[in-house]
N, C-alpha and C positions, 0 to 999 in steps of 0.2 A: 558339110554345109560350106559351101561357096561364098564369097561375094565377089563382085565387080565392081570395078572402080569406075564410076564417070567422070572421064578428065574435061570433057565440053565445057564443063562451069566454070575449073581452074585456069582453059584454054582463054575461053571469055574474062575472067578477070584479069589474067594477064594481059590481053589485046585493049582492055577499058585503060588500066595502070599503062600501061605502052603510050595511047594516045594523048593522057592527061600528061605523062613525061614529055614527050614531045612538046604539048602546049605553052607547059609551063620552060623547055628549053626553048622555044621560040620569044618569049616572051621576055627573057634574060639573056639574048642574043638578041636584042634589041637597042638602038643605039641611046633612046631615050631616059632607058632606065638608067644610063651611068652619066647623065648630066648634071643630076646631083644626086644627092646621096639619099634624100627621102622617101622616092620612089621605090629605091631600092631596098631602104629597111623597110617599108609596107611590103612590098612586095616578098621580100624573104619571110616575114613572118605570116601572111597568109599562104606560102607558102610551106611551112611546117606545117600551120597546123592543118591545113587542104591536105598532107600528107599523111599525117598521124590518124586524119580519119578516114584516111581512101588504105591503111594498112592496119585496122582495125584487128582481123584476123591474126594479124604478128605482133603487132603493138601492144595490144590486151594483155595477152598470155602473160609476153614478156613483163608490162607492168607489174601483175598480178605478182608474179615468179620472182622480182626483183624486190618484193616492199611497196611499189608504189602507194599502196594503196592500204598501211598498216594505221591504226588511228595512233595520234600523236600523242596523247595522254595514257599513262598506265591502266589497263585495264581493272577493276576492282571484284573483288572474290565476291561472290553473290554469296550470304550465308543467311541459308536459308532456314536453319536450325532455328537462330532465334525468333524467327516469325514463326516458327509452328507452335514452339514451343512458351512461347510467350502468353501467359493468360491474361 
């Protein structure tokens, strides 16, 4: 059994990620944004996070992989024993 890879969708996502890169260096190769400084923090922080979801496919895993995503409080032993056996 075979498969075949289609690269067209990866070829496309990379050319979507390419133009939004582009955009967003146009954008910060701008003179306006470094006349003051608030521009520029709006701008870099919709800037993550425009990025965290256009790398979705890398970002995830990694989260997942890294803890992001552990709940913060200790988990508690389900005992289930005394509920059956409880009359």
């Amino acid at each position: 059994m075979s498969y075949t890879f289609n690269v067209k969708a990866l070829e496309e996502y990379g050319a979507f990620l390419w133009d939004h890169f582009q955009y967003d260096w146009s954008i910060f190769s701008t003179p306006w944004v470094y006349w003051t400084v608030i521009p520029w923090v709006v701008y870099s922080l919709i800037f993550l996070i425009k990025w965290y979801i256009l790398l979705i496919p890398v970002t995830l895993p990694c989260t997942i992989l890294s803890g992001g995503f552990k709940p913060k409080g200790s988990a508690k032993q389900l005992d289930i024993s005394s509920k059956i056996c409880n009359n």
